[in-house]
Biopython code that builds the backbone (N, CA, C, O; Angstrom):
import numpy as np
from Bio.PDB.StructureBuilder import StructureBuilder

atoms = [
    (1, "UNK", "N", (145.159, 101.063, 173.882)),
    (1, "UNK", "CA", (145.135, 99.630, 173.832)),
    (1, "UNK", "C", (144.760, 99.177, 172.433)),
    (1, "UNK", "O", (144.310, 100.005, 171.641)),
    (2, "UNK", "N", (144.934, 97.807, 172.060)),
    (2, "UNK", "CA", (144.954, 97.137, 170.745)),
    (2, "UNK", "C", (143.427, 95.982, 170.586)),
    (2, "UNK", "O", (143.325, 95.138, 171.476)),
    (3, "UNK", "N", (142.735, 95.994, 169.886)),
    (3, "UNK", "CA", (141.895, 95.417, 169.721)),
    (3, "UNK", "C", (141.782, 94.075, 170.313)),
    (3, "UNK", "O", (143.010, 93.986, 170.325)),
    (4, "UNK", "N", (141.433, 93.023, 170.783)),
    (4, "UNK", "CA", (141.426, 91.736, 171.384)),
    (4, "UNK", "C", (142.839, 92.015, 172.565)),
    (4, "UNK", "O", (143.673, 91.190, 172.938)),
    (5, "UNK", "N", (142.722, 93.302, 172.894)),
    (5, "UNK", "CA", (144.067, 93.321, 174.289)),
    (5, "UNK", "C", (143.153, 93.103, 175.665)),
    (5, "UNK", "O", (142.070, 93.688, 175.653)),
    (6, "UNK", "N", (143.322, 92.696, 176.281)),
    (6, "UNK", "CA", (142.436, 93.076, 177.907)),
    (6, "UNK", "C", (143.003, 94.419, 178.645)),
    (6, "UNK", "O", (144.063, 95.001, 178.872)),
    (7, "UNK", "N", (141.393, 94.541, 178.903)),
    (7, "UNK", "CA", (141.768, 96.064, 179.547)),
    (7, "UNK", "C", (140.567, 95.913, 180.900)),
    (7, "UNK", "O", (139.789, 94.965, 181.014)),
    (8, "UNK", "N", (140.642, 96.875, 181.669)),
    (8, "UNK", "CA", (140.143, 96.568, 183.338)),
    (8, "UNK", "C", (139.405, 98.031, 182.827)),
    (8, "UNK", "O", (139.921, 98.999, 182.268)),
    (9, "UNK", "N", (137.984, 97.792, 183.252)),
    (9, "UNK", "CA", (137.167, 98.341, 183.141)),
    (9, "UNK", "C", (136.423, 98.907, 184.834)),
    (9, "UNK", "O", (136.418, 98.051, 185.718)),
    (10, "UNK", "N", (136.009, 99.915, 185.074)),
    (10, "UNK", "CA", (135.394, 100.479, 186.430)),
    (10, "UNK", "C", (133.964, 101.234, 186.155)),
    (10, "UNK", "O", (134.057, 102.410, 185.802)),
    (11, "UNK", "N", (133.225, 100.919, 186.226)),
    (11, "UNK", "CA", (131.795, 101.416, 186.232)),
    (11, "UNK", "C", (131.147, 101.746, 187.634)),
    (11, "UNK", "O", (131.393, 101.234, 188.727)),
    (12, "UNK", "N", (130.136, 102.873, 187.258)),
    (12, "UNK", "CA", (129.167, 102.964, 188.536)),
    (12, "UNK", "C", (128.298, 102.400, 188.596)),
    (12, "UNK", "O", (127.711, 102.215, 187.530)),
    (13, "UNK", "N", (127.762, 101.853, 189.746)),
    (13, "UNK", "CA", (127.245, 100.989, 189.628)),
    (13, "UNK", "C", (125.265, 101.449, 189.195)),
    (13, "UNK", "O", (124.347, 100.641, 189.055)),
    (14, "UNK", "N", (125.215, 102.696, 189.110)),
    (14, "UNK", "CA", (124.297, 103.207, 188.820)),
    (14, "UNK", "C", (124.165, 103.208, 187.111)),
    (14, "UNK", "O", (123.223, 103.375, 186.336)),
    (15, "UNK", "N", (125.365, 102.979, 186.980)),
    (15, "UNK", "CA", (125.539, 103.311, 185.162)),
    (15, "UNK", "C", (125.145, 102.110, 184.441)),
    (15, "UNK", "O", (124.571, 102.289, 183.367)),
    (16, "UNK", "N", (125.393, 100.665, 184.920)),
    (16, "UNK", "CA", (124.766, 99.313, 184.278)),
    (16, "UNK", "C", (123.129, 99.556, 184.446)),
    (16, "UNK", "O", (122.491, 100.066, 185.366)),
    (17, "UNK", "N", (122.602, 98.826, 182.834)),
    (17, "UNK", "CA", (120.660, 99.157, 183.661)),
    (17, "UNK", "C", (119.832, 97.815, 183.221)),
    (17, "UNK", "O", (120.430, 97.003, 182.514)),
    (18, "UNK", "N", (119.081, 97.666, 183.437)),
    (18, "UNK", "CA", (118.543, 96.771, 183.324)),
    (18, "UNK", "C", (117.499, 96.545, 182.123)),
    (18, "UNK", "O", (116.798, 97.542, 181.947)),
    (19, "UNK", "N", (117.258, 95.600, 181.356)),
    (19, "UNK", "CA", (116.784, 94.960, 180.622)),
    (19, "UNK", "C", (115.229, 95.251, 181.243)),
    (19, "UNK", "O", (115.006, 94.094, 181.601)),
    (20, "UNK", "N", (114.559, 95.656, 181.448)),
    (20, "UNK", "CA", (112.966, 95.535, 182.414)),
    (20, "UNK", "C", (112.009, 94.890, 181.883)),
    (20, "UNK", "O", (111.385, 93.988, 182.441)),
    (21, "UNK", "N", (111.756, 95.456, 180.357)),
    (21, "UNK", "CA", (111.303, 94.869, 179.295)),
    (21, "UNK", "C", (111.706, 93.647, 178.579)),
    (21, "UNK", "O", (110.995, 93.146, 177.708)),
    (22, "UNK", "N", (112.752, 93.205, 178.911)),
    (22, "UNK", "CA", (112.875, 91.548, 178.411)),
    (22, "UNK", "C", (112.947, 91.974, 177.009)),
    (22, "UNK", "O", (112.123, 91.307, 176.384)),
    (23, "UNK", "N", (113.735, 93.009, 176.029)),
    (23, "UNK", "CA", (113.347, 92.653, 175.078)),
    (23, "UNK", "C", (114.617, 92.183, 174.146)),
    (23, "UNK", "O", (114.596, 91.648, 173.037)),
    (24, "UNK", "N", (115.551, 92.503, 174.839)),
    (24, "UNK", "CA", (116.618, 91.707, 174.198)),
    (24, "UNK", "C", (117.213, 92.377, 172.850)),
    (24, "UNK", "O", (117.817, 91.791, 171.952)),
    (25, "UNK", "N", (117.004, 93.271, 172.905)),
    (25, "UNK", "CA", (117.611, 94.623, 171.733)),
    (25, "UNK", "C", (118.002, 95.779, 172.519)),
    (25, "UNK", "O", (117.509, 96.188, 173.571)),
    (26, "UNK", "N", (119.252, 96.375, 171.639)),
    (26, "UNK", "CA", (119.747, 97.887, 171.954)),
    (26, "UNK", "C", (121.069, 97.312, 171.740)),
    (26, "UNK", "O", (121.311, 96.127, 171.510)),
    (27, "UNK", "N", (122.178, 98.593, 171.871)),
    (27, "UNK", "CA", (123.736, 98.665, 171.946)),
    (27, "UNK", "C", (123.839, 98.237, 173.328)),
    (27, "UNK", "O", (122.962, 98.391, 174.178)),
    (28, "UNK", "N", (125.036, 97.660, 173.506)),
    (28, "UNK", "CA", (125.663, 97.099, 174.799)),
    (28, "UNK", "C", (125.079, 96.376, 175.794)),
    (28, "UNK", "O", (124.916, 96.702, 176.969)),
    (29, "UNK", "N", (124.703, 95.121, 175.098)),
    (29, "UNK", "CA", (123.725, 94.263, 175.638)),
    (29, "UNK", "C", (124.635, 93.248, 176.484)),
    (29, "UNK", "O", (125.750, 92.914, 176.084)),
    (30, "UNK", "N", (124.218, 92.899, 177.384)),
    (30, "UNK", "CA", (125.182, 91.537, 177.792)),
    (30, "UNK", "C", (123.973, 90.509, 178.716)),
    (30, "UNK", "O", (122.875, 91.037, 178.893)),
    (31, "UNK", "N", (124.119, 89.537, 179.102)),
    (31, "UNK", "CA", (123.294, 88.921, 180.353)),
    (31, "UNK", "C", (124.007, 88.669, 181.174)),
    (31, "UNK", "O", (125.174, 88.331, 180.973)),
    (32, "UNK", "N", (123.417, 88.788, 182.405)),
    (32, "UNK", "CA", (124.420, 88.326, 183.541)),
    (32, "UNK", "C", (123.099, 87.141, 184.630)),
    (32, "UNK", "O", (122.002, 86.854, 184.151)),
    (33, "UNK", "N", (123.362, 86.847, 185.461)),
    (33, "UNK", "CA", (122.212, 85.878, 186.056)),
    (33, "UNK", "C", (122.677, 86.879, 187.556)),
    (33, "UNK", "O", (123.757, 87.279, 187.990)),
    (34, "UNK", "N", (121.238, 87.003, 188.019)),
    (34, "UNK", "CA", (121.007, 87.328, 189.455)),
    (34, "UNK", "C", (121.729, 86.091, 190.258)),
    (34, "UNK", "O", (121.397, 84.906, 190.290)),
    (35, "UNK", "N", (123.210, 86.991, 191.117)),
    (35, "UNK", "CA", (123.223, 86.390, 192.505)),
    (35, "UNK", "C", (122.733, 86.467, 193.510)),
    (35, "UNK", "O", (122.420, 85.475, 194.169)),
    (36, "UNK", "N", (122.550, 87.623, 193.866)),
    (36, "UNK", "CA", (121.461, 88.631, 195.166)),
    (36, "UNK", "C", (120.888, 89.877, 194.743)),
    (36, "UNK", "O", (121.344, 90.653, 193.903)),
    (37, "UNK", "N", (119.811, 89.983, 195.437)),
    (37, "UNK", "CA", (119.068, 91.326, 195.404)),
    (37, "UNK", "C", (118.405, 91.475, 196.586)),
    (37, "UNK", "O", (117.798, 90.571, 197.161)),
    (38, "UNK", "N", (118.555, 93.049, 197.102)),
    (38, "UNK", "CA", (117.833, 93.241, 198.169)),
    (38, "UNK", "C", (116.972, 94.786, 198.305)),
    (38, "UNK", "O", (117.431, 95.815, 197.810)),
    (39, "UNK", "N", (116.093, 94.754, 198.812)),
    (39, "UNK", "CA", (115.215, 95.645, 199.066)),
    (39, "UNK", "C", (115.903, 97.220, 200.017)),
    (39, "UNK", "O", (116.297, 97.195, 201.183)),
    (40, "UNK", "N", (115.880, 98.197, 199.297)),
    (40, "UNK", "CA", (116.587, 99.183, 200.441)),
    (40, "UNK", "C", (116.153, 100.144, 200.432)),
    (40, "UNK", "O", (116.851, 101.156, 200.367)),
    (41, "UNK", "N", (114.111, 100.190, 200.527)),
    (41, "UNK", "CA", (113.454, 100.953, 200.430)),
    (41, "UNK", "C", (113.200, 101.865, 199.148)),
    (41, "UNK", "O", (112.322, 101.546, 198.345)),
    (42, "UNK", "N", (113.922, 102.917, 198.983)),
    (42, "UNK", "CA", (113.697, 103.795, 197.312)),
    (42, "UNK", "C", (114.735, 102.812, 196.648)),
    (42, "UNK", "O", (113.858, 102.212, 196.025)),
    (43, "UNK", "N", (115.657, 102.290, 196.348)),
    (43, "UNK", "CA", (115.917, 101.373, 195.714)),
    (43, "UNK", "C", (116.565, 100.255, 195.738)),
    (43, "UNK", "O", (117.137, 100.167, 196.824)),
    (44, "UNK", "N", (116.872, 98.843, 194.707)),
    (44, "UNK", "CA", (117.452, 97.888, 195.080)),
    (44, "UNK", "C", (118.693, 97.804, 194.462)),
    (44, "UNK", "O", (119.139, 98.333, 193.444)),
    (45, "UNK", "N", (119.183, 97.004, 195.311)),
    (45, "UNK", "CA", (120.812, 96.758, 194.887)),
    (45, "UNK", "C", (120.760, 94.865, 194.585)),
    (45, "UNK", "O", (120.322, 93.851, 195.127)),
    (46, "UNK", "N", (121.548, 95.295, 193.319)),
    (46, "UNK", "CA", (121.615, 93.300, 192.940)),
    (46, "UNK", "C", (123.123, 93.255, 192.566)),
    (46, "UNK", "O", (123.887, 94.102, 192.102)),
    (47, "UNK", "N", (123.232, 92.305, 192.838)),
    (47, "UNK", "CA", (124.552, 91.708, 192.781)),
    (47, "UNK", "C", (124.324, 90.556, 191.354)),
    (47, "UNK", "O", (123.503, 89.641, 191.419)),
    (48, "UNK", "N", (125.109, 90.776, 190.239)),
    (48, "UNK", "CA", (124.783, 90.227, 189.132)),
    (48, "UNK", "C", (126.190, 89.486, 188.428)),
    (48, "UNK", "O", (127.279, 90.049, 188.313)),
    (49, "UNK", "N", (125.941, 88.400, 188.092)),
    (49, "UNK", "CA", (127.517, 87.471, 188.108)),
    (49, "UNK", "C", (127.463, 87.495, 186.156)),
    (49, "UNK", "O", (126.419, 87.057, 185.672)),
    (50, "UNK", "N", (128.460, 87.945, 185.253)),
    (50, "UNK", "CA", (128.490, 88.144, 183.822)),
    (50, "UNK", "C", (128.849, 86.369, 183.395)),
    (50, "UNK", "O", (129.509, 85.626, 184.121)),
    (51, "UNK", "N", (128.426, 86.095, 182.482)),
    (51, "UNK", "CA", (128.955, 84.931, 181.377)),
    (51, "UNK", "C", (130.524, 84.558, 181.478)),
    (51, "UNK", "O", (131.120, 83.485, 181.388)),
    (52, "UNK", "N", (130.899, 85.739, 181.676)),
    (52, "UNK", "CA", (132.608, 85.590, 181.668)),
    (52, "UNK", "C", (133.132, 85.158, 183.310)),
    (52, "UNK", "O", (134.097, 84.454, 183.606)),
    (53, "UNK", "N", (131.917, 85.996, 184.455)),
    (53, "UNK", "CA", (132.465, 85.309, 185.531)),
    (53, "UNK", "C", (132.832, 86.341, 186.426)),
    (53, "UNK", "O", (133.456, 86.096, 187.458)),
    (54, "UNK", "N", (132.387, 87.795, 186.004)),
    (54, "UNK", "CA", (132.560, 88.668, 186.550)),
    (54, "UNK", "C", (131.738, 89.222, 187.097)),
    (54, "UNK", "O", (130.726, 89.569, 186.488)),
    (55, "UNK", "N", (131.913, 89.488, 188.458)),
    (55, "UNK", "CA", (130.214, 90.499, 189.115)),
    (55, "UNK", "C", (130.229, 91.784, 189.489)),
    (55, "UNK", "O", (131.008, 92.637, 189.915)),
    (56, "UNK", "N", (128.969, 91.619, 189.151)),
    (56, "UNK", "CA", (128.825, 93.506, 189.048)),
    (56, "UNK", "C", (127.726, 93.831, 190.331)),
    (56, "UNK", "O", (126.825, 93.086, 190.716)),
    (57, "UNK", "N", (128.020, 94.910, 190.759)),
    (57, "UNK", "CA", (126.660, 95.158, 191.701)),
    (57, "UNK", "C", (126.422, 96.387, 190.805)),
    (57, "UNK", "O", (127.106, 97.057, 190.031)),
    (58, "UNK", "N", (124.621, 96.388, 191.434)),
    (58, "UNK", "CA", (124.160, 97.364, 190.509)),
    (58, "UNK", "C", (122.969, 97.610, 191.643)),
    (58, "UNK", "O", (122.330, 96.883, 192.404)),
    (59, "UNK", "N", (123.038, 99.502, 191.242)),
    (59, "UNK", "CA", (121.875, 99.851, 191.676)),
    (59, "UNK", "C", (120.923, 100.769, 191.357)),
    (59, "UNK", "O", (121.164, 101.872, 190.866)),
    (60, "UNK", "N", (119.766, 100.309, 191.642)),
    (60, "UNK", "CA", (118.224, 101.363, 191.062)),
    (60, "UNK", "C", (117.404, 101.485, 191.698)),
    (60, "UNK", "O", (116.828, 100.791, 192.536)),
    (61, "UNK", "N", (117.256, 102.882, 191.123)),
    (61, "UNK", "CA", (116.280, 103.958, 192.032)),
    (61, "UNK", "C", (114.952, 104.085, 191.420)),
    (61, "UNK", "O", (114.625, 104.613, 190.357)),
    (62, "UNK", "N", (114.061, 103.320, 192.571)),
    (62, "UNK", "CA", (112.714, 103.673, 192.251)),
    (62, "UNK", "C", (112.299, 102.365, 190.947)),
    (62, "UNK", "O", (111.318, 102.496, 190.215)),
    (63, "UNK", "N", (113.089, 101.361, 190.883)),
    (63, "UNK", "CA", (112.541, 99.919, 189.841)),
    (63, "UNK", "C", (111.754, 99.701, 189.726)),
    (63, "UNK", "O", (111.180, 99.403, 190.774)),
    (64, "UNK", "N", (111.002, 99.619, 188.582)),
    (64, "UNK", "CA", (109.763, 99.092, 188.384)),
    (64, "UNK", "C", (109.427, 97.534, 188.864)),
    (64, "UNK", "O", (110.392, 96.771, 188.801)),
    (65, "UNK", "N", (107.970, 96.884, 189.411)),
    (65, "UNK", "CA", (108.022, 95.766, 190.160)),
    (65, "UNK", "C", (108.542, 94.472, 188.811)),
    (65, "UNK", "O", (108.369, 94.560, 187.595)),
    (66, "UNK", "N", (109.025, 93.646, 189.393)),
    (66, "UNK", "CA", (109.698, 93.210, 188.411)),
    (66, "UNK", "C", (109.587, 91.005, 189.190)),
    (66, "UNK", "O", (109.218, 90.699, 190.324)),
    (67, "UNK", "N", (110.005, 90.087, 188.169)),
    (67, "UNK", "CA", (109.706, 88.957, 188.665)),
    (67, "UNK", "C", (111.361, 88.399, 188.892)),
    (67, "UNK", "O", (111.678, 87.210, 188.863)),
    (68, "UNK", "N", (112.135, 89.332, 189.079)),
    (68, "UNK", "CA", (113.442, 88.219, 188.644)),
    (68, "UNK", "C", (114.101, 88.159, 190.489)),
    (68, "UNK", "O", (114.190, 88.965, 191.415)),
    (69, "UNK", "N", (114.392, 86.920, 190.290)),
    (69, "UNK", "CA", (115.099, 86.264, 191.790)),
    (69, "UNK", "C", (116.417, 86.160, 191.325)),
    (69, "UNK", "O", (117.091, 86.550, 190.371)),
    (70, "UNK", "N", (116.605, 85.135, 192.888)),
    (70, "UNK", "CA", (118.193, 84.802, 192.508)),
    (70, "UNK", "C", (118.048, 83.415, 192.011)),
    (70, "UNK", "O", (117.394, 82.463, 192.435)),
    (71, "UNK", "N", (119.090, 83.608, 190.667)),
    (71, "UNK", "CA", (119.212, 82.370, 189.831)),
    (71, "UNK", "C", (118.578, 82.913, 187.956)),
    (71, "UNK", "O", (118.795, 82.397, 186.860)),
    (72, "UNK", "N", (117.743, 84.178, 188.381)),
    (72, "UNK", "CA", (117.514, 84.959, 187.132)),
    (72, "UNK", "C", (118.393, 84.799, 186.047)),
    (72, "UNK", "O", (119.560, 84.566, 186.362)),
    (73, "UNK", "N", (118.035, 84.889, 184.418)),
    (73, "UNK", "CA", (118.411, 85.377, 183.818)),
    (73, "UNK", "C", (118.575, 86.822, 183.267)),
    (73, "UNK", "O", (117.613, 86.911, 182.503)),
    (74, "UNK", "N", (119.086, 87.726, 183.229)),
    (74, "UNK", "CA", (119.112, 89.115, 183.459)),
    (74, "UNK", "C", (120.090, 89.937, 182.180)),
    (74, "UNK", "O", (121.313, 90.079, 182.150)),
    (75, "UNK", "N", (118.596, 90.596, 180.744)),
    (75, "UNK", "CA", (119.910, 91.218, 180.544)),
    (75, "UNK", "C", (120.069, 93.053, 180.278)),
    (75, "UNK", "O", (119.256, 93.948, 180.047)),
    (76, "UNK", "N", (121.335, 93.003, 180.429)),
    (76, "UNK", "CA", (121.672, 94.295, 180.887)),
    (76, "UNK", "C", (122.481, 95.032, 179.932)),
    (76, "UNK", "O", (122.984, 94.457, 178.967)),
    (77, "UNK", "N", (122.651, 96.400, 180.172)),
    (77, "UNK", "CA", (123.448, 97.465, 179.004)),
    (77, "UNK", "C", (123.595, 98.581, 179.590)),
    (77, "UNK", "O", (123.035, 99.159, 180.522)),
    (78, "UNK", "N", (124.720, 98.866, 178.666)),
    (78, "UNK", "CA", (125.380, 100.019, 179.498)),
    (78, "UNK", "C", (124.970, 101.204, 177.870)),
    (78, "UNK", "O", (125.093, 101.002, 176.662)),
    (79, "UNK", "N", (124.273, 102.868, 179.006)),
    (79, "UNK", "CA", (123.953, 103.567, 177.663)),
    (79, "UNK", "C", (125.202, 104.005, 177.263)),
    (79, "UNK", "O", (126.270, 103.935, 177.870)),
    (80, "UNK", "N", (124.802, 104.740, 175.521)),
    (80, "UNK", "CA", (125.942, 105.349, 175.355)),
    (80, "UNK", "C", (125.716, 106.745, 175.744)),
    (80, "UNK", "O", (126.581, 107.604, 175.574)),
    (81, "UNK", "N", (124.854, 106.926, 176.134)),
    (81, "UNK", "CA", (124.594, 108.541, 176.324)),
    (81, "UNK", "C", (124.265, 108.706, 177.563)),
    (81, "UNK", "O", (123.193, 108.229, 177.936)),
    (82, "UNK", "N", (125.344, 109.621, 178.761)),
    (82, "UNK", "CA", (125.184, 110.162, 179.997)),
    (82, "UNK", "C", (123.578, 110.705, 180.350)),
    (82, "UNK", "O", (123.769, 111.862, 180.725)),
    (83, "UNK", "N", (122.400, 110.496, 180.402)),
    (83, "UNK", "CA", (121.595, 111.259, 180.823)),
    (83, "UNK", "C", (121.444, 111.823, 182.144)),
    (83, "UNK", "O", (120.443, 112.473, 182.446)),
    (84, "UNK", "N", (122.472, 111.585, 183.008)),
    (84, "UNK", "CA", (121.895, 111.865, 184.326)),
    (84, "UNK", "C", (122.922, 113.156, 184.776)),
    (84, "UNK", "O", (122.776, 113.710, 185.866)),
]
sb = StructureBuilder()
sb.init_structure("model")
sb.init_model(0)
sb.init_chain("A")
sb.init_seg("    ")
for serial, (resi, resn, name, xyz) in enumerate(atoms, 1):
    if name == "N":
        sb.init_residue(resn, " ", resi, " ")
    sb.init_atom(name, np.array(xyz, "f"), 0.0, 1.0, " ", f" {name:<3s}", serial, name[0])
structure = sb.get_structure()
């Protein structure tokens, strides 16, 4: 593909992470705002809507306690490096 072309992207949903620290630095930063999140014991799943209008669900294992609802500002990045 060609630079400014659109291309369709597929992620796991384990692979988007979360911002926890609020600090608003690193590679592949984006914000998205909390639509839903729910509790599913070892971890939660949120449903997160992008700037552009696109939603992502995402999920984590074992999250640290955290203050964000629905209506959050939330931001998020994808690593460049596989650790898992």
């Amino acid at each position: 593909f060609k630079a400014g072309e659109k291309v369709a992207l597929s992620l796991r949903p384990e692979a988007v992470h979360i911002d926890w620290m609020k600090s608003g630095q690193g590679e592949n930063q984006f914000k998205t705002t909390v639509e839903y999140l729910t509790y599913l014991g070892e971890s939660e799943q949120f449903l997160l809507k992008t700037k552009g209008g696109e939603s992502l669900k995402v999920n984590f294992y074992h999250a640290p306690e955290h203050d964000f609802h629905v209506g959050s500002e939330v931001g998020c990045f994808i690593s460049t490096i596989n650790t898992e």
